[in-house]
C-alpha positions in Angstrom: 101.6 193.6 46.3 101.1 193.6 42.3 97.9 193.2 41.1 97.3 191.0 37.5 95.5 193.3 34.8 94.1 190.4 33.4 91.0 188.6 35.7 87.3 187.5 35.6 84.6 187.6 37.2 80.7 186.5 37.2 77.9 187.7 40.0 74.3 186.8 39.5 71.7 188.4 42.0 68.1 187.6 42.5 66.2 191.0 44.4 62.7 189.6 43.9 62.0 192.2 41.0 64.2 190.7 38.1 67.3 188.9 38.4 71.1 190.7 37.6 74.0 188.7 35.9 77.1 190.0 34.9 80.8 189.1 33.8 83.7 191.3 33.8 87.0 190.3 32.3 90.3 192.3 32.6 93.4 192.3 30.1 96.6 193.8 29.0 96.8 197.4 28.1 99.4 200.1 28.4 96.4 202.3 29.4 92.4 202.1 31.4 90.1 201.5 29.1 86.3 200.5 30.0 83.7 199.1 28.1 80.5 198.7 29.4 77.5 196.8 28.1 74.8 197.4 30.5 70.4 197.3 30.3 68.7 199.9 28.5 67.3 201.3 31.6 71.0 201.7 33.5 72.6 203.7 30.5 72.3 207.3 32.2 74.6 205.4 35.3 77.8 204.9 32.8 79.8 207.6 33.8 79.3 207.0 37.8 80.2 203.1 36.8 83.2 204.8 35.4 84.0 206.2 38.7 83.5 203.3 40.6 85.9 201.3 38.3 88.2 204.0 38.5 88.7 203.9 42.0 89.6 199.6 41.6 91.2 199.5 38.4 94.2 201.7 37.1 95.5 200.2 34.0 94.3 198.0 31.7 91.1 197.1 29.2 88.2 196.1 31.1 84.9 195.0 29.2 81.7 194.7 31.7 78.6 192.9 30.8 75.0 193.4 32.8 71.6 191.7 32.1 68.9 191.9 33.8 66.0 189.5 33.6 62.7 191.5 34.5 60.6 188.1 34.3 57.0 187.9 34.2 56.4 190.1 37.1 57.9 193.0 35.4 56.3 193.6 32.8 56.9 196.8 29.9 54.4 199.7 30.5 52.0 200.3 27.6 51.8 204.5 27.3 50.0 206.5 24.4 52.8 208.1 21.8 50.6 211.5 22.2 52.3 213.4 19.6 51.2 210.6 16.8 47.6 211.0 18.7 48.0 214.8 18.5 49.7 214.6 14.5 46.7 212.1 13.6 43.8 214.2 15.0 45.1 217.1 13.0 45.8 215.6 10.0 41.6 214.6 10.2 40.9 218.2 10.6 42.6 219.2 7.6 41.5 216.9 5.9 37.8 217.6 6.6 38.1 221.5 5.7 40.5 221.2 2.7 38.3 218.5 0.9 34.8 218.5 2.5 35.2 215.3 4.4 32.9 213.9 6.9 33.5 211.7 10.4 35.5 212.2 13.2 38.2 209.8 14.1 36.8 207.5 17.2 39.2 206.1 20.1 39.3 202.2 18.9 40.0 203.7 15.1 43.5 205.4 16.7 44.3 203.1 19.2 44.2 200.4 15.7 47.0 202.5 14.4 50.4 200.6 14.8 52.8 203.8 16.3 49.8 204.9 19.1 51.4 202.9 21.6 54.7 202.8 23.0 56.1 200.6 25.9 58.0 202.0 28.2 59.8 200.2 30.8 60.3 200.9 34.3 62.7 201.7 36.0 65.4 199.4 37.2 65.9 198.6 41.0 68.8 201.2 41.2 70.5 199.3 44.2 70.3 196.4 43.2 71.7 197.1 40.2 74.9 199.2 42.1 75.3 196.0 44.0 75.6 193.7 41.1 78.3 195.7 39.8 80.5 196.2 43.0 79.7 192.8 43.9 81.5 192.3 40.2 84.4 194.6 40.5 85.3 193.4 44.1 85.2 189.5 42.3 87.2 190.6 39.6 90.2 192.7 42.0 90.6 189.8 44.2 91.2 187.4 40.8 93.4 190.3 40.0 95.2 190.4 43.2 95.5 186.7 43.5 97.3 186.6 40.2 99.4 189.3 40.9 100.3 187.6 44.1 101.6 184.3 42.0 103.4 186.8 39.9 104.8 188.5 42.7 106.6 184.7 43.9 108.2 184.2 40.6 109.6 187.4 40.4 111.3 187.1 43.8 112.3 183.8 43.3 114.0 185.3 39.9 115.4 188.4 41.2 117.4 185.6 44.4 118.4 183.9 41.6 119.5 187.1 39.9 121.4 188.2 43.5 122.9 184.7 43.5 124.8 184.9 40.1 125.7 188.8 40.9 127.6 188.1 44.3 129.2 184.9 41.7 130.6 187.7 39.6 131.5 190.1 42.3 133.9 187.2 43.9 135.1 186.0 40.6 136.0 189.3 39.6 139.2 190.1 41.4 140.7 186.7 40.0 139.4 187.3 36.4 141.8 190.8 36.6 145.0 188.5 37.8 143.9 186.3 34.9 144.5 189.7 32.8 147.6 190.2 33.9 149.7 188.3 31.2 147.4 190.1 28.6 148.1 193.6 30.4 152.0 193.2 30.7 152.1 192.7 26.8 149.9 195.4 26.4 152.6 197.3 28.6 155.4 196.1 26.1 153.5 197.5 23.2 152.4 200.7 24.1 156.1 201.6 25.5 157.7 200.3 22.1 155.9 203.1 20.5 155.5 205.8 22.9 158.6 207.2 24.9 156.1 209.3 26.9 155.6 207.8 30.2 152.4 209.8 30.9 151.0 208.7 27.9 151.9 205.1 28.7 149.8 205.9 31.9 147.0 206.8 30.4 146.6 203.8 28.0 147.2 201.8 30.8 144.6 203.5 32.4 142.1 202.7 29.1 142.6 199.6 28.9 141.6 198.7 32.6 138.7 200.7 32.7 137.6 198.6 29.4 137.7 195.9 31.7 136.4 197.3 34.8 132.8 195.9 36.0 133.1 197.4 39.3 130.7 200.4 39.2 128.3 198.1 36.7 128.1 195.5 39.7 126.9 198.0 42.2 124.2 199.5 40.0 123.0 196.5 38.7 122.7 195.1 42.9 120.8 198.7 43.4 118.0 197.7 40.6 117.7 194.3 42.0 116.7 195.7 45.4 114.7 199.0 44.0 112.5 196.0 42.0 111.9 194.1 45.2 111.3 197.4 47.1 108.9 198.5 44.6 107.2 195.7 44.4 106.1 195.9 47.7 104.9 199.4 47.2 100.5 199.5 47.1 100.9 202.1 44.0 100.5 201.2 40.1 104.0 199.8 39.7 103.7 198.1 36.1 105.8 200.8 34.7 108.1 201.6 36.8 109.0 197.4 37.3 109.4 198.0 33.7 111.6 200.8 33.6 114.1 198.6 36.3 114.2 196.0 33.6 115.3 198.2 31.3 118.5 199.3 33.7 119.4 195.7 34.8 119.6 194.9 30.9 121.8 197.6 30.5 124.3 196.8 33.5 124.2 193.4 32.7 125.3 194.0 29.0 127.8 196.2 30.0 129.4 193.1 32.1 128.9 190.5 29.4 130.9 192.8 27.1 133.4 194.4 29.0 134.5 190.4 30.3 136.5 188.6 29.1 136.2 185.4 31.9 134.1 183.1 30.5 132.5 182.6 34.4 131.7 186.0 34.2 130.0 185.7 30.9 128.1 182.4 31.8 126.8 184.4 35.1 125.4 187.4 33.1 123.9 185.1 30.6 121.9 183.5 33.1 120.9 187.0 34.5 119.9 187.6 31.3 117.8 184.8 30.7 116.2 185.8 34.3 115.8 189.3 33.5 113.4 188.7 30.3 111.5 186.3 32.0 110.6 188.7 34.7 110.2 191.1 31.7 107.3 188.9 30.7 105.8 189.0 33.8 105.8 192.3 34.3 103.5 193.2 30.9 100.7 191.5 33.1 101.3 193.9 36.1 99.0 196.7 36.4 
């Protein structure tokens, strides 16, 4: 089944020592890109977070968001900066032997200055944290999957459609050659008024029907229809390849719109047409 690249997602968790909320939200790109905005504290876990989004997400541009909400009972540590204490106390000394100074620096006079102390925070409850996001990217793949499931009905309901008005121009097309047959008899008359060569009369005969001949063009183009619906059954990243088949069935169908000349015919592969770029739309959201 196709999954959607675009989706969202939001997961708050309360573990008694702070309180996790995130958002994840998925979109179009030819490419994965991840963009994380996580706490202070859970920097050093990007590139495992990478990993783990890896191993959901194939293509597309993902941007995560975590907070975490220590609360009261959480509080920043307060820790002495001792190289200012260290810098400080030496700058004293010299002081005192390069211009005779007296007095010695007391605790309360460097625990007054303003860069002593530092807060440091603690550490984040790492599982916690690990749950939030999986919780996150599990939310976010079944959006994705749901979409791609509703994507997955209108392209089948397209490509029936699409099998419909082939096996339309398959039956027309044995009548639409009798309807050529005035138009190939004067063709006939024309060439052998100027060439005496019967061989070469053969061989324009021979041009001229495979000018109109859809034949081959209607078996390929029947062979993409079922390789899309095969594919899209397939669990691999199929967003390019489902574009790659588009590309063919354009090319078929073309081919049949301009080799015909039975206005049925064209009608039919307008309409496939019409079909074709709409599941060509669709497919841009499939990873």
């Amino acid at each position: 089944m196709p999954k959607s690249m675009t989706g969202f997602s939001r997961v708050e968790m309360d573990n008694g020592e702070g309180k996790y909320s995130g958002e994840a939200r998925s979109l179009n790109s030819r490419y994965l890109e991840i963009s994380l905005k996580l706490p202070r504290a859970a920097t050093t876990y990007e590139s495992r977070l990478r990993e783990m989004v890896k191993r959901v997400i194939k293509r597309g541009r993902l941007d995560v968001t975590i907070k975490w909400d220590k609360g009261d009972d959480y509080p920043s540590v307060p820790k002495a900066n001792e190289e200012a204490v260290r810098w400080y106390v030496e700058l004293a000394d010299h002081l005192k032997q390069s211009f005779g100074l007296k007095g010695d620096l007391t605790v309360s006079e460097i625990m007054s200055f303003k860069d002593i102390l530092i807060y440091e925070e603690k550490a984040l409850p790492e599982a916690a944290f690990f749950a939030c996001f999986e919780a996150l990217l599990a939310k976010l793949d079944e959006e994705r999957a749901r979409e791609g499931g509703l994507i997955e009905e209108d392209l089948l309901r397209r490509l029936q459609q699409m099998r419909v008005d082939v096996e339309q121009i398959e039956k027309r097309w044995p009548e639409a050659i009798k309807n050529h047959e005035g138009v190939l008899r004067e063709r006939i008359l024309e060439i052998s008024r100027t060439l005496a060569d019967e061989t070469k009369i053969l061989q324009e005969m021979g041009f001229y029907m495979e000018r109109l001949d859809i034949a081959e063009e209607i078996t390929r183009l029947k062979g993409h229809v079922q390789h899309f619906s095969d594919t899209l059954r397939s669990e691999d990243e199929i967003g390019r390849k489902l574009d790659f088949i588009i590309q063919e069935m354009v090319r078929e169908t073309n081919t049949i719109a301009s080799k015909s000349n039975d206005l049925f015919i064209s009608e039919r592969a307008i309409q496939i047409k019409v079909e074709i770029e709409k599941m060509r739309e669709q497919v841009q959201n499939v990873e």
